[in-house]
C-alpha positions in Angstrom: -14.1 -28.8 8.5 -17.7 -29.1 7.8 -19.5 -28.8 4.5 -21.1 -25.3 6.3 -17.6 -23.9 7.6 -16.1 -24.7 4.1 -18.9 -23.1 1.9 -17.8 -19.6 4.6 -14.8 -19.9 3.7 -15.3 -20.4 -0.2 -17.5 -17.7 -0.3 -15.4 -15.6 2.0 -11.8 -16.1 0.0 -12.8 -13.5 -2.5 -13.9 -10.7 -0.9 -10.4 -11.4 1.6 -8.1 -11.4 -1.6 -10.4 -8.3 -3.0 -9.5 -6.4 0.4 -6.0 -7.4 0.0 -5.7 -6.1 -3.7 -7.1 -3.1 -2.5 -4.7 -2.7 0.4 -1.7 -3.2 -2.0 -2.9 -0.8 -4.2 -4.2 1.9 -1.5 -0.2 1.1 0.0 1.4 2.0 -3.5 -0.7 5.3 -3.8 0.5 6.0 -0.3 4.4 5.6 -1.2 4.1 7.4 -4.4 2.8 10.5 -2.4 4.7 10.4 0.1 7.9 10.5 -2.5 6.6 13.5 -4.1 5.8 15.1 -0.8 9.0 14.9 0.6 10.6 15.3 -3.2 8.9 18.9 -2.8 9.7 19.6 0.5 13.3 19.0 -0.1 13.0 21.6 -3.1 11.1 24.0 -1.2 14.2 23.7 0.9 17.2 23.7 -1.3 18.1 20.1 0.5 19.9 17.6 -2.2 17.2 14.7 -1.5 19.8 12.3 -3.9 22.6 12.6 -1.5 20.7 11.8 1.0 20.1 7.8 2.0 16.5 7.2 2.9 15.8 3.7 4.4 
């Protein structure tokens, strides 16, 4: 690797692992609503979401 490649990557590596915190986090977010969504969908619908196995 050359001095010029290696400085792109050095400068690079943050913003990649800033994207990828921001990815977890956006994925998190994501789950969480999507739990309560279908948490209020079952009680819109009478359905007993805990006997229910959700992979």
């Amino acid at each position: 690797m050359t001095g010029n490649e290696r400085q792109q990557t050095t400068r690079r590596s943050p913003l990649l692992q800033a994207a990828h915190e921001e990815m977890i986090k956006f994925e998190r977010q994501e789950n969480e609503f999507r739990r309560k969504d279908r948490e209020e969908r079952a009680s819109e619908l009478h359905l007993p979401l805990n006997d229910i196995k959700i992979h």
